[in-house]
C-alpha positions as CSV (number, residue, x, y, z in Angstrom):
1,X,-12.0,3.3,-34.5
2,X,-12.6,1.8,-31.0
3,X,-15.6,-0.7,-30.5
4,X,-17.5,-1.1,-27.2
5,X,-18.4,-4.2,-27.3
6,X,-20.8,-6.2,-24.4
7,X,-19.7,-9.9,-23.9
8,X,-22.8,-12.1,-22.2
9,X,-22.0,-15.7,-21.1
10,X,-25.3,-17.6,-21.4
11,X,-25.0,-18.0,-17.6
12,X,-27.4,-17.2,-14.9
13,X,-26.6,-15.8,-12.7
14,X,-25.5,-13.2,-15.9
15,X,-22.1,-12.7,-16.4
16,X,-21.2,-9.7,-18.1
17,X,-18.5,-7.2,-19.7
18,X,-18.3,-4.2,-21.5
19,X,-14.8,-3.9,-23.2
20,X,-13.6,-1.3,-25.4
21,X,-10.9,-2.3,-28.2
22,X,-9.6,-1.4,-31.4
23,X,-11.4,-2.3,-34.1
24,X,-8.7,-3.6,-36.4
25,X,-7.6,-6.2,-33.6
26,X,-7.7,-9.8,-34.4
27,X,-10.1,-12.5,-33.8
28,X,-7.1,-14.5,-31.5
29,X,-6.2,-11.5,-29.5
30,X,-10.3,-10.5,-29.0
31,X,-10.4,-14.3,-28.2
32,X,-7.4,-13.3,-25.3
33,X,-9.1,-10.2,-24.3
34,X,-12.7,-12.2,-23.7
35,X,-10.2,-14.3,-21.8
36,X,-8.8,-12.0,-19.9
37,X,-11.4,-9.7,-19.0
38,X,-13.9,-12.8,-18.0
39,X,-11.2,-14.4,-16.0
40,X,-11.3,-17.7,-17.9
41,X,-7.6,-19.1,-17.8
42,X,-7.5,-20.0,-21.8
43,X,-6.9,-23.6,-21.7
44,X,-9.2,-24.9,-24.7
45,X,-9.9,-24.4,-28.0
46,X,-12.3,-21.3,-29.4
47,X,-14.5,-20.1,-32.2
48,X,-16.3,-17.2,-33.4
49,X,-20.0,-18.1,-35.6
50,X,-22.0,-15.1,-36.7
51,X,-24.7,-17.0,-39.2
52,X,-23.1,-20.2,-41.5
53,X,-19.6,-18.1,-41.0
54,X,-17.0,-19.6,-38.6
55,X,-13.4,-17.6,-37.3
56,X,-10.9,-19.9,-35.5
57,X,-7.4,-21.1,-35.2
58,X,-6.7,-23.9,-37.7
59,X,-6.1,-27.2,-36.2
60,X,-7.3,-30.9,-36.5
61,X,-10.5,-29.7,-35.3
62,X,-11.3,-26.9,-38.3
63,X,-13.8,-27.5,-40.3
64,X,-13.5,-26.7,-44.1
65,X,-14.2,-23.0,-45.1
66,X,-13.4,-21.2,-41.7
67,X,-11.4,-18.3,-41.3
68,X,-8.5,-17.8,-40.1
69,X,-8.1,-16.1,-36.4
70,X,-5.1,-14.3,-36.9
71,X,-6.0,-13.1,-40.4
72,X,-9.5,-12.0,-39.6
73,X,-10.6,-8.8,-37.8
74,X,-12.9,-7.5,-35.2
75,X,-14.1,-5.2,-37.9
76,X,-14.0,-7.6,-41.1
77,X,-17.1,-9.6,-38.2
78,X,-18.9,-6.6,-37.0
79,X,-19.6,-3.3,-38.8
80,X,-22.1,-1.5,-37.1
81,X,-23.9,-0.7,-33.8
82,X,-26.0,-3.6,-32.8
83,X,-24.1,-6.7,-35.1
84,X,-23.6,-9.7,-33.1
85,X,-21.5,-12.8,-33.8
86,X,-21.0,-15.7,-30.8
87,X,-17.6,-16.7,-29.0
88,X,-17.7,-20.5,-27.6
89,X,-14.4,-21.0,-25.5
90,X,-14.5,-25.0,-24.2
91,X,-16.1,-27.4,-26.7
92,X,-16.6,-29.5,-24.1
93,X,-18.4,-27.3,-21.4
94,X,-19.8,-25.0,-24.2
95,X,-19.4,-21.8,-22.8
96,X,-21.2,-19.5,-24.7
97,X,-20.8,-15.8,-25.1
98,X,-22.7,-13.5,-27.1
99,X,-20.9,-10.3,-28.5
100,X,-22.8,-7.5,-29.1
101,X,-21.2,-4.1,-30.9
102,X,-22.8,-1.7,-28.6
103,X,-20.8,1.4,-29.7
104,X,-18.1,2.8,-32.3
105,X,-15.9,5.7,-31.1
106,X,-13.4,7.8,-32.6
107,X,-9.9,6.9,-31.1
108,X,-8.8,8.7,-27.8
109,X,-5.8,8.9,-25.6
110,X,-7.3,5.8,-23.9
111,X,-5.3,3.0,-23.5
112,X,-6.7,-0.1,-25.1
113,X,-8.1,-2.8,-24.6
114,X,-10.2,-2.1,-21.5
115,X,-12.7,-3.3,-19.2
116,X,-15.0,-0.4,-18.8
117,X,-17.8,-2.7,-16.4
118,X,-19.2,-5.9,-15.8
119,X,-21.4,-7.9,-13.8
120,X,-21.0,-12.0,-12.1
121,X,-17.8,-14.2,-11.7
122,X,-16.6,-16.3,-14.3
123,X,-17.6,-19.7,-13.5
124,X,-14.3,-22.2,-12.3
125,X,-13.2,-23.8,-15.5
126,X,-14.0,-27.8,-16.1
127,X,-17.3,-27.1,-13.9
128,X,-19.5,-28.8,-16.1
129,X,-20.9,-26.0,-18.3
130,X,-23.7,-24.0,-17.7
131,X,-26.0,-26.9,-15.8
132,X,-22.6,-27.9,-13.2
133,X,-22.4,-23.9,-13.0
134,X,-25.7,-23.8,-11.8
135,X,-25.4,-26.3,-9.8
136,X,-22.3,-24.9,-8.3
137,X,-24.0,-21.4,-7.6
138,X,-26.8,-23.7,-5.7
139,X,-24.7,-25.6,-3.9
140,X,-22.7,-22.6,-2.9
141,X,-25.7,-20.5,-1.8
142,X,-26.7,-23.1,1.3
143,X,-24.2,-23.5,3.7
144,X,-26.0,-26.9,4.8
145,X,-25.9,-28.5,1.6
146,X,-24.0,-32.5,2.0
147,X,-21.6,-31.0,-1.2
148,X,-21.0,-27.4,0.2
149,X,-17.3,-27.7,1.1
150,X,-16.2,-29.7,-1.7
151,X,-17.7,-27.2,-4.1
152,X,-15.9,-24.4,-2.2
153,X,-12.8,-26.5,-2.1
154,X,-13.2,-26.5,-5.6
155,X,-14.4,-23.2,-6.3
156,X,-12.1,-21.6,-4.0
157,X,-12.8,-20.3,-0.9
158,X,-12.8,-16.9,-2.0
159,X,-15.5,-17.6,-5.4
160,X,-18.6,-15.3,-5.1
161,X,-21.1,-15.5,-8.4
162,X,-22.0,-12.5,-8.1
163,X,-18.6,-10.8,-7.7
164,X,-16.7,-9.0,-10.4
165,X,-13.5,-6.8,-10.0
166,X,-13.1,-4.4,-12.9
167,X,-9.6,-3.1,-11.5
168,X,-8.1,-6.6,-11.7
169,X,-9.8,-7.5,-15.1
170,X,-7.6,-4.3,-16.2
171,X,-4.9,-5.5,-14.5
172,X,-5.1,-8.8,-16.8
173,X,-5.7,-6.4,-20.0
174,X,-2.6,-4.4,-19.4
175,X,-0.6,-7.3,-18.9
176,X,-2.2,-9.3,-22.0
177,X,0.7,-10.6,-23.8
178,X,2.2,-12.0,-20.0
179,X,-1.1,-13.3,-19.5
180,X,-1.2,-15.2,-23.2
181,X,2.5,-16.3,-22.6
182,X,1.4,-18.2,-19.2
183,X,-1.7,-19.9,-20.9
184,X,-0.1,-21.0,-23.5
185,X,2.3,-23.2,-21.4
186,X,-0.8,-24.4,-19.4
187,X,-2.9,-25.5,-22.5
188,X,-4.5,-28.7,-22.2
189,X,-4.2,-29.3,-26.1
C-alpha cells in the first residue's frame, strides 16, 4: 500500500509536505525522507512518539523500551486514515513535526517516495528552534532592522520563508540513498 502522509513543523510561518511512501518503509528511512523532502540536512539525532510509545535509533541517548528504527515500520505506527504519531529531529532546537496519515492507496506505477506539495522553507539548521526561527523570519522581513544582514548572511542570501520548491524536494527523494550517504559523513554526533 502507499501512504499519503502530511508532515507539519510546528512553525509559523507553516511549513508543510505532503509525501507519498510505501507503507512497509522503515521508521530510519521515513526519518530520511522527512529529511529530505523538508530540506533539513540530517545532522542530529531523531524520534518518533505516538502516545507513551517511542521509535528511534538506539544509542547512549535511548531510553528503555523504545523501538527500534530500522526494525519498526511506517505501517506497524500508523494504520488508518487520520492516525498521527510526532517526528522531533534536533533535541536541542526541538523541531517538531506532526505526521498525519491522510490517505492509503493501492500501489501504482508511481515511483516512490514522493513529494506531491508543500508549503514554507525549512528553517536554517542550529537557528534556535522555533522562537530563533521566528525571530529570523522577523528579522528578515524589515530590511532596516540593526541584525538584517547578519541574519541573511546566515540564512543565505537566497532564504525566503515562505518558499518551497517541490521539483528539488524530488530531486533529494530520488537521490535518497546519496543524500543519506553525504549526511552521514557530516553528522555532528
Amino acid at each position: 500500500m502507499v501512504y499519503h502522509i502530511h508532515v507539519r513543523l510546528n512553525t509559523e510561518p507553516a511549513v508543510k509536505r505532503t509525501v507519498c511512501l510505501d507503507s512497509e518503509t522503515d521508521m530510519d528511512r521515513v526519518h530520511h525522507v522527512i529529511q529530505a523532502a523538508m530540506g533539513w540536512k540530517n545532522r542530529h539525532h531523531y524520534r518518533f512518539t505516538q502516545g507513551n510509545s517511542v521509535v528511534s535509533l538506539p544509542d547512549k541517548m535511548s531510553r528503555p523500551g523504545e523501538r527500534h528504527a530500522a526494525r519498526t515500520k511506517l505501517s506497524d505506527c500508523l494504520k488508518s486514515e487520520g492516525d498521527a504519531l510526532w517526528y522531533e529531529y534536533d533535541f536541542g532546537d526541538e523541531w517538531m513535526h506532526e505526521i498525519v496519515l491522510a490517505k492509503i492507496v493501492d500501489d501504482g506505477e508511481q515511483e516512490f517516495p514522493l513529494c506531491l506539495n508543500g508549503n514554507g522553507a525549512c528553517p536554517p539548521e542550529e537557528i534556535g528552534g522555533v522562537r530563533g526561527y521566528q525571530s529570523v523570519v522577523k528579522v528578515l522581513g524589515n530590511p532596516k532592522h540593526p541584525d538584517y544582514l547578519a541574519m541573511k548572511a546566515y540564512a543565505g542570501d537566497s532564504f525566503d520563508p515562505d518558499s518551497f520548491d517541490v521539483d528539488a524536494a524530488n530531486e533529494k527523494l530520488r537521490e535518497l540513498d546519496v543524500f543519506i550517504s553525504q549526511a552521514e559523513k557530516e553528522k555532528d554526533f
